[in-house]
Structures are given as C-alpha cells and as structure tokens.
ROMAR-484903 format. One line per 5 residues: their letters; for each residue x negated, y negated, z of N, C-alpha, C. Coordinates in Angstrom, 1 decimal. Layout:
<atoms>
A) X,Y,Z,X,Y,Z,X,Y,Z  ...
</atoms>
This chain:
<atoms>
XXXXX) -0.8,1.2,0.0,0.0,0.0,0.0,-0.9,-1.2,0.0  -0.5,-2.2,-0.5,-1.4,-3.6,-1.1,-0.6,-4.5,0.2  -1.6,-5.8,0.5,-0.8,-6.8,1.1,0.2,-7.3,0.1  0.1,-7.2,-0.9,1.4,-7.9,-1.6,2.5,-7.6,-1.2  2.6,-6.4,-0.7,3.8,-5.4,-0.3,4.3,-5.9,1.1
XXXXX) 3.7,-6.5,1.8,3.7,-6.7,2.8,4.0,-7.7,3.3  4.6,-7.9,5.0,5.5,-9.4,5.0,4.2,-10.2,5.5  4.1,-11.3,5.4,3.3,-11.9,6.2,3.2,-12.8,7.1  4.6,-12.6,7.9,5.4,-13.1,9.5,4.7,-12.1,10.0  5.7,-10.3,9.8,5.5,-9.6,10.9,5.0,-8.2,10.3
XXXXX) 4.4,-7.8,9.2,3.3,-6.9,8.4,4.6,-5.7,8.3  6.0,-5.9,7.8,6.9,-5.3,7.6,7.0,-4.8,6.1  7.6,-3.7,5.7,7.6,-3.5,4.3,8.1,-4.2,3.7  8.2,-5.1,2.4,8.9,-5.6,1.7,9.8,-4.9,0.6  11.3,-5.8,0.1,12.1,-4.2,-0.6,12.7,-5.5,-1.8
XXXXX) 12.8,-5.5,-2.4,13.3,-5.9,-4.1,14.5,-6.1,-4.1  15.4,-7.4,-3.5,16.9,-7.1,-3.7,17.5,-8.5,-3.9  18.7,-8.2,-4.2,19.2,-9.7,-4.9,20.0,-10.7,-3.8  19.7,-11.7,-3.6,20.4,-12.5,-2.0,20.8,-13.7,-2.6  22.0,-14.2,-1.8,22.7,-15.3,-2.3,21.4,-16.5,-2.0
XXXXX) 21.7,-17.7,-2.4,20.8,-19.0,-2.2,21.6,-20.1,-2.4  21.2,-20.7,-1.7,22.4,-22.0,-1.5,21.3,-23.2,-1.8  21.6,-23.9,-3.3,20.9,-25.5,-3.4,21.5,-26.6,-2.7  20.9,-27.7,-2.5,21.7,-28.7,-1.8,21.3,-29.3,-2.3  21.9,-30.8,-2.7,21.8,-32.3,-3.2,23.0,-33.0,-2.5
XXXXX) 22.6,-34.3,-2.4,23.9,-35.0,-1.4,24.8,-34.2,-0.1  25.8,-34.6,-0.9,27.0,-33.6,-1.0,27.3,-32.9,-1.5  26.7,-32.3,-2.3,27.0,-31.0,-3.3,26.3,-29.7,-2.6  26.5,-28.6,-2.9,26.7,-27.2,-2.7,26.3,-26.4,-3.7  25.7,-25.8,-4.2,26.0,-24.5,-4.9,25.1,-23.6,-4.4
XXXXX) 25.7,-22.5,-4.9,25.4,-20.7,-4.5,25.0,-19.8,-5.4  23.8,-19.7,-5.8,23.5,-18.6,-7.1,23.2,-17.7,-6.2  22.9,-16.7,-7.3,22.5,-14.8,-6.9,21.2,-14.8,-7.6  20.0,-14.8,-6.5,18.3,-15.0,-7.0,17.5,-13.6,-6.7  17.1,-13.0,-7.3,16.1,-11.9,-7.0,14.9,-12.2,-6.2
XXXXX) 14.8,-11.7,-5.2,13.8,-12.0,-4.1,13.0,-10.8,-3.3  11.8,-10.8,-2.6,11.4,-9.7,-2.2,12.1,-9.8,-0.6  12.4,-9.0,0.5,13.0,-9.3,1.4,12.3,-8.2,2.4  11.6,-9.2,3.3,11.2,-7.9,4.9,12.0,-7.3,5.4  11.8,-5.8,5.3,13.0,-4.5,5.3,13.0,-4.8,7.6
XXXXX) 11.9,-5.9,8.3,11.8,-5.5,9.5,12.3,-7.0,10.1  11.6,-8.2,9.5,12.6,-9.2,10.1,13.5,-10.2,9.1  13.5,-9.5,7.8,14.3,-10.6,7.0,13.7,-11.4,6.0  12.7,-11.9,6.2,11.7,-12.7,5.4,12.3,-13.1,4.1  12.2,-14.0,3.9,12.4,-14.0,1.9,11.4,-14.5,1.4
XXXXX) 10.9,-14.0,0.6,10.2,-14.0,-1.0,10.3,-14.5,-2.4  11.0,-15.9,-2.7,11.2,-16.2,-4.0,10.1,-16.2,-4.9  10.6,-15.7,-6.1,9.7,-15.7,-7.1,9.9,-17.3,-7.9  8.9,-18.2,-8.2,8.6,-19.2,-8.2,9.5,-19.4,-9.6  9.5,-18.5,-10.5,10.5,-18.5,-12.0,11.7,-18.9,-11.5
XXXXX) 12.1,-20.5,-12.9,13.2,-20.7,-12.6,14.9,-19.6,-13.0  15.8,-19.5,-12.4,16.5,-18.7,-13.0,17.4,-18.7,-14.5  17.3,-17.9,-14.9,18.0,-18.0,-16.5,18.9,-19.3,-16.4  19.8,-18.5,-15.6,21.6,-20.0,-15.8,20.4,-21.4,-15.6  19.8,-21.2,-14.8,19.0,-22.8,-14.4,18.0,-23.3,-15.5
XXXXX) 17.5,-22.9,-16.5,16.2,-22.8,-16.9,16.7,-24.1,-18.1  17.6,-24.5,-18.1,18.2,-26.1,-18.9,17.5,-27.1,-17.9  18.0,-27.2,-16.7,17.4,-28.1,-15.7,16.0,-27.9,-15.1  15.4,-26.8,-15.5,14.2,-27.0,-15.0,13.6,-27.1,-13.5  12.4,-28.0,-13.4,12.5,-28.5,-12.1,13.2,-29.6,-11.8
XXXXX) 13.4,-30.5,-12.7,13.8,-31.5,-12.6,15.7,-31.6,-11.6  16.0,-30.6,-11.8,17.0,-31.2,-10.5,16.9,-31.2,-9.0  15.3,-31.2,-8.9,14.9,-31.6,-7.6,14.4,-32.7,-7.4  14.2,-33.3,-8.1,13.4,-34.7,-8.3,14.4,-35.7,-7.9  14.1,-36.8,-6.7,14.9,-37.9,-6.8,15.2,-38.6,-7.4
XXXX) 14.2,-38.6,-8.4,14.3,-39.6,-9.7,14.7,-39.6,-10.6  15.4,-38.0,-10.8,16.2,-37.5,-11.9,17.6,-38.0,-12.2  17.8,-38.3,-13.3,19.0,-38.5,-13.7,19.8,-37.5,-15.0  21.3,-37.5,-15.1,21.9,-36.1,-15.6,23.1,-37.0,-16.2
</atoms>
C-alpha cells in the first residue's frame, strides 16, 4: 500500500466514492454529486482538483470575486 492510499489526519484507508458537495456564493446554494477519495476511519475528503463536467463552462472562474456572468 502507497501513502497515496492513505489518510493523512488519521493513516486510515482511503475508498473511491461519490459525495454530495455544496458551493456557496452570497445567498445561493447549490449541490452537485463529485467523486472523491474518502477515509473509510474518520471521513476525510479528498477532492480531485478537476473541474467537473456540468462545471467545466465556468471553470474557475466562478470563484473569483471579480467574476462576472
């Protein structure tokens, strides 16, 4: 087993599964479904830095306060 595999809070296994995620801006809300690695011992999440498909029009840019839409 590699450290990659591993949590690096509490040296727990890591497991491959899909978890809701919540963006925030203002007052807005939304909820996508992101693939993430997750420590099978305390929880941990792991996002993979790739933006997600539905997202990949906005880029990074709808994090930016400077952004305009």
């Amino acid at each position: 087993m590699t450290t990659a595999e591993l949590c690096a809070v509490c040296g727990g296994v890591l497991e491959t599964k899909t978890v809701e995620h919540l963006l925030k801006g203002g007052t807005n809300t939304a909820s996508i479904l992101v693939t993430a690695d997750v420590c099978s011992r305390c929880g941990e999440r792991y996002f993979n830095m790739e933006v997600p498909g539905p997202w990949k029009p906005f880029g990074t840019s709808c994090y930016s306060r400077n952004s305009r839409t």
